[in-house]
C-alpha positions as CSV (number, residue, x, y, z in Angstrom):
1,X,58.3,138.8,138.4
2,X,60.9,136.7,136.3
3,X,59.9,132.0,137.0
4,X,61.6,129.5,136.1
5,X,59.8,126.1,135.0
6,X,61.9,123.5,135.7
7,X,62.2,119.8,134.8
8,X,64.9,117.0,133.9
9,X,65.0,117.3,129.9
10,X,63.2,120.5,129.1
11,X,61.2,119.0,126.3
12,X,57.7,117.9,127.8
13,X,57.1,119.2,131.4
14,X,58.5,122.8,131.8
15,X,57.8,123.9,128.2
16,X,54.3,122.7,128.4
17,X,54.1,124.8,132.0
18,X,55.8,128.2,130.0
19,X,53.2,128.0,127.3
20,X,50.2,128.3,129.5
21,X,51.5,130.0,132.1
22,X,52.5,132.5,129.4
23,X,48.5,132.7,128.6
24,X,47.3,132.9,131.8
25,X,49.4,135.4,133.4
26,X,51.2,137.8,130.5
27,X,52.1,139.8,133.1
28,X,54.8,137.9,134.8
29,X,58.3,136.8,132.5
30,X,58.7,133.3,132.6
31,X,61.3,130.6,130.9
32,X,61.5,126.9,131.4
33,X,65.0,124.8,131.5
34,X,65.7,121.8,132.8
35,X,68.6,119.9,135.1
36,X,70.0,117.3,132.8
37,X,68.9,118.9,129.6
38,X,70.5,118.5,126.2
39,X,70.6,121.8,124.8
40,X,68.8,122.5,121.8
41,X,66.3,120.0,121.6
42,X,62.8,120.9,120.0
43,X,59.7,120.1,122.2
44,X,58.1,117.0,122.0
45,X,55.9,116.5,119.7
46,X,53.2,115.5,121.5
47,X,53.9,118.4,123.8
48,X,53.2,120.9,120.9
49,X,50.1,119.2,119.9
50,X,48.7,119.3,123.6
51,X,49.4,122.3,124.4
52,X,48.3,123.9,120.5
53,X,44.5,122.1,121.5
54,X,44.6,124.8,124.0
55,X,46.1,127.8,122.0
56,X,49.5,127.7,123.6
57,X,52.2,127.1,120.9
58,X,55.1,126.0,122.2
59,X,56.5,124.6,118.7
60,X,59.4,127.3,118.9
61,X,61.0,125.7,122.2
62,X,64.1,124.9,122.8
63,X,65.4,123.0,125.5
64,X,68.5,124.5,127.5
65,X,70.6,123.4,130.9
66,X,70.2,124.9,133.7
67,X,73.4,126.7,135.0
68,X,74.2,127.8,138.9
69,X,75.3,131.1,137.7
70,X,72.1,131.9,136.1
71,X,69.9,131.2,139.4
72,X,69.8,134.7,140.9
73,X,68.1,136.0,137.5
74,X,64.9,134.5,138.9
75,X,62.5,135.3,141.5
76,X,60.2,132.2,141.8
77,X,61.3,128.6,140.7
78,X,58.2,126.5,139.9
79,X,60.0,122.5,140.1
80,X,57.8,119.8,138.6
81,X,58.4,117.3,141.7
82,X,59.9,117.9,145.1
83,X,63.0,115.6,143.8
84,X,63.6,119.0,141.3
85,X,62.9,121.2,144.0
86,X,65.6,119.6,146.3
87,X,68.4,119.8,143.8
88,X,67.4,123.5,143.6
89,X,68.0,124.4,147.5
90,X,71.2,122.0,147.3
91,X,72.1,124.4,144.8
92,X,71.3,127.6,146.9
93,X,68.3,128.5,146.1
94,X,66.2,129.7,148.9
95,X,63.1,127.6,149.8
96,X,60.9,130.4,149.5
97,X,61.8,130.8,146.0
98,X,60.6,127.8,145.0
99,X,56.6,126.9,144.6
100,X,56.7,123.3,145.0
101,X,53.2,121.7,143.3
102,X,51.8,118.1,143.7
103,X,54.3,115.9,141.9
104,X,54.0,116.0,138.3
105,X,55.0,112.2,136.8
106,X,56.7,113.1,133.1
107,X,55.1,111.6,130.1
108,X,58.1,111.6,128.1
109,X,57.3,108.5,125.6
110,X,53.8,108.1,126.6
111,X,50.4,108.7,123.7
112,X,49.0,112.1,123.4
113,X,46.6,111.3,125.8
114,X,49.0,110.9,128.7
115,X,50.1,114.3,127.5
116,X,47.4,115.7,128.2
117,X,46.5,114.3,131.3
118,X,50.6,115.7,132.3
119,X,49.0,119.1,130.7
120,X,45.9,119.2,133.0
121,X,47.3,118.8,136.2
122,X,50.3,121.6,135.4
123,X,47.2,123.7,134.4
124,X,45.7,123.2,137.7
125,X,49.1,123.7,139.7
126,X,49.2,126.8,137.7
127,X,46.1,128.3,138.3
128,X,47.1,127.7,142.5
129,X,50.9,129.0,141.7
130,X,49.0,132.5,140.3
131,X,46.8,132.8,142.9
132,X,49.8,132.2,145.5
133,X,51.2,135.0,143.6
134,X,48.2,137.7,143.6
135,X,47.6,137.2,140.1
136,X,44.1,138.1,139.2
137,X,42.2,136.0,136.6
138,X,41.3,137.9,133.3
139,X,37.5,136.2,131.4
140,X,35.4,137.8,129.3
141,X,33.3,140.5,130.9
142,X,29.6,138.8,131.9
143,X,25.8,139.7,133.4
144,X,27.7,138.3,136.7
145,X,30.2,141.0,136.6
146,X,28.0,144.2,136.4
147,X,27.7,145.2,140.0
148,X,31.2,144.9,140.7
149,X,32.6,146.8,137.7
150,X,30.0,149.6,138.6
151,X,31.1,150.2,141.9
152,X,34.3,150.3,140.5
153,X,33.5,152.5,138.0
154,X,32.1,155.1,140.9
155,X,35.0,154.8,143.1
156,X,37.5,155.3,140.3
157,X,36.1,158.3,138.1
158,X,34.3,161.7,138.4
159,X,31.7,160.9,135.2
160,X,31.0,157.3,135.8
161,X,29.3,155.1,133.4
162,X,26.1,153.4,134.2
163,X,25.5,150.1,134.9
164,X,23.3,149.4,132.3
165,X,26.0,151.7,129.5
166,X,28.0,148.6,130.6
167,X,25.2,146.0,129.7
168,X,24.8,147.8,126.4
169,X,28.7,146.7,125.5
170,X,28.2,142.8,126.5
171,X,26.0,142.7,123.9
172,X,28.3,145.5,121.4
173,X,29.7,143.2,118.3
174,X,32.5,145.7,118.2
175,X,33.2,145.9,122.0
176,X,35.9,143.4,123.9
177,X,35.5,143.9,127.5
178,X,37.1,141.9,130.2
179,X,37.2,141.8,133.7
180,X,39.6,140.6,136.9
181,X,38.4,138.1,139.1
182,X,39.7,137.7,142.4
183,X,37.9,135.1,145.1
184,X,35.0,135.2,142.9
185,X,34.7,139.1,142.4
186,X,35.7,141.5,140.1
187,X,38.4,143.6,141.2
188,X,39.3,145.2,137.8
189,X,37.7,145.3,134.2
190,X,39.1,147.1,130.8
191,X,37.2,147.1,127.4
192,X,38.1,148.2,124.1
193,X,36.0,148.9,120.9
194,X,37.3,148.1,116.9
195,X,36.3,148.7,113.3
196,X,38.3,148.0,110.4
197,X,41.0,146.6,112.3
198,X,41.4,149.9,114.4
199,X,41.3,149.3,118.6
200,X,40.5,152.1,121.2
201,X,40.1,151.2,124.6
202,X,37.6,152.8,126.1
203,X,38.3,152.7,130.2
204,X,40.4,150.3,132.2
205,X,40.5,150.8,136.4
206,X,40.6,148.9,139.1
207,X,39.4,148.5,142.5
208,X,41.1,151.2,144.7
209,X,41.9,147.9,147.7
210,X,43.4,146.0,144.7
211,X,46.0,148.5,143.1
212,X,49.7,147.9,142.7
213,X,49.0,144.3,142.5
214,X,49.8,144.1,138.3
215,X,46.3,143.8,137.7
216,X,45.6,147.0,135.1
217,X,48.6,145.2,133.4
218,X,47.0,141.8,133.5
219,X,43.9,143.5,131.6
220,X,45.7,145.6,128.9
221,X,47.9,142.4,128.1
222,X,45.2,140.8,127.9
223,X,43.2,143.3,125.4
224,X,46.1,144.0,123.9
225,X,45.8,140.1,122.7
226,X,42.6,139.8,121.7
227,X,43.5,142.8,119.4
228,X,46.3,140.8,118.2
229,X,44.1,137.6,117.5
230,X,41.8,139.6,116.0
231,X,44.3,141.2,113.3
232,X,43.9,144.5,114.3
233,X,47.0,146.8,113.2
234,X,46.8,149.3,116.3
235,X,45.4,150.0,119.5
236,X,44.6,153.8,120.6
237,X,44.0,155.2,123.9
238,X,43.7,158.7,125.9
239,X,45.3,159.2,129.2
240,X,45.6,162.5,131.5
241,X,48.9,163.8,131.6
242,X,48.3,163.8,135.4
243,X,48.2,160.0,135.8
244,X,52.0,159.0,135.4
245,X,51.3,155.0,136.5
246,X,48.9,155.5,133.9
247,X,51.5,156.5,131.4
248,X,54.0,154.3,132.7
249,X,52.2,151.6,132.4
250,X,51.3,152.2,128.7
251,X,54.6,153.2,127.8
252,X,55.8,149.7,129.5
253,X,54.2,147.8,127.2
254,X,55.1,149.2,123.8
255,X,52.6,152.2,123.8
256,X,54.1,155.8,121.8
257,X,52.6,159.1,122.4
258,X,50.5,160.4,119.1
259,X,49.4,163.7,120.1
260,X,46.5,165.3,122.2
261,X,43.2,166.1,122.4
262,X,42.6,169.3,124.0
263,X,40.1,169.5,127.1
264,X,39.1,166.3,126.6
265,X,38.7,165.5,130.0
266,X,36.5,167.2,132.3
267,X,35.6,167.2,136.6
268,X,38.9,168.0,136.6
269,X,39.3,169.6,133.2
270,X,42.7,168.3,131.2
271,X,44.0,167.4,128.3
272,X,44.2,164.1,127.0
273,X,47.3,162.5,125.5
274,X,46.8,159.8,123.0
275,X,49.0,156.8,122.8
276,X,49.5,154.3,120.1
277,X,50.3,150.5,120.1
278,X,51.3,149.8,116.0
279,X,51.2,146.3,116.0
280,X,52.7,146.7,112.2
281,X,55.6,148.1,113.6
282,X,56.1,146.4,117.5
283,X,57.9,143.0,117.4
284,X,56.8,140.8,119.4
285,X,58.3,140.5,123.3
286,X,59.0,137.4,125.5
287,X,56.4,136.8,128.5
């Protein structure tokens, strides 16, 4: 799904609202512009610094004009104040394009604390716009999880792992594992293992009730960067060459095929095919 952030000058609002919304849902592409913007201007600086005491970098931004000709490129609208939101349908967008949150007074001028108080209600209008939107919410795998990711894990494969093979990697120094909440449950959970900068998931699935939802993307993006963060140089996986969403999926998100294990998998016996994420040679992508 492709959202727009929108504000008057594009320096403090949106771009603090693409920044985390980039974190907190890397699934979904997002830009920011605003309606009276003069194009080119940087963030603001107390934007950036906001926004960096949250690991969001926004120092990069710069601020464009929104055009009518580029409105139909979009599939949700996320206005900072109904005012916005009004000049959008006069410009023909549809009203239920456009998430309208609580009003969102811009700080433009104000002290770095003001920012942040602007930053901490977006985040909370965020975290309502994703849920409006079916997104689920990636954390680090916990105790709290376990009974959830092992039904899961029964529903979803012929040789499950046990619940308590899962407890072993909560407390793994070299295992990242992460699950999908939704209402309080997880729905989804992926987890990954690394030595000397080297990444290879080890499962990913989700709930059968909660597929085709972008959740198994949520998760890899998500893995994929903690890998990053961590300064790991690639990222290896096995797949059957039965599962094309599977494979699709990988392949969507810069994964090549490396070669193949044979029989690798068993209950049904297959081969496995081994993809590769080089982060060495993948440039970075846009949200």
């Amino acid at each position: 799904m492709k959202i727009l952030f929108v504000c008057t000058g594009n320096t403090c609002r949106s771009p603090i609202a693409e920044g985390l919304f980039r974190a907190l849902a890397p699934e979904h592409a997002c830009s920011s512009a605003g309606l009276s913007a003069v194009p080119g201007q940087p963030a603001s600086e107390n934007a950036v610094a906001c926004c960096r005491e949250v690991g969001a970098d926004i120092s990069a931004h710069r601020s464009r004009l929104l055009t009518r000709s580029e409105l139909s490129d979009y599939d949700m609208f996320f206005p900072m104040t109904g005012a916005h939101g009004r000049i959008l349908e006069g410009a023909g967008v549809p009203s239920e394009k456009i998430y309208l949150p609580r009003d969102i007074a811009d700080p433009f001028g104000g002290d770095l604390n003001e920012y942040r108080a602007c930053r901490d209600s977006i985040a909370a209008e965020l975290s309502r716009f994703r849920d409006s939107l079916g997104c689920a919410r990636i954390v680090p795998m916990e105790e709290r999880h376990l009974g959830d990711v092992a039904a899961i894990e029964n529903a979803c494969f012929s040789l499950p792992w046990s619940l308590e093979a899962f407890r072993e990697e909560l407390i793994n120094p070299s295992a990242v594992y992460a699950a999908a909440e939704l209402s309080g449950h997880a729905v989804g959970y992926g987890g990954m293992r690394h030595a000397a900068g080297e990444f290879y998931i080890d499962n990913i699935a989700v709930s059968p009730d909660h597929r085709r939802k972008g959740i198994a993307r949520q998760i890899m993006s998500y893995l994929i960067g903690c890998a990053r963060q961590m300064g790991g140089s690639f990222i290896s996986l096995e797949v059957r060459p039965s599962n094309a969403p599977a494979i699709a999926l990988y392949e969507s998100l810069g994964f090549k095929r490396a070669g193949l294990r044979r029989d690798f998998y068993e209950k049904p016996r297959e081969d496995g095919l081994i993809y590769t994420l080089d982060f060495e040679q993948k440039e970075d992508r846009p949200c």
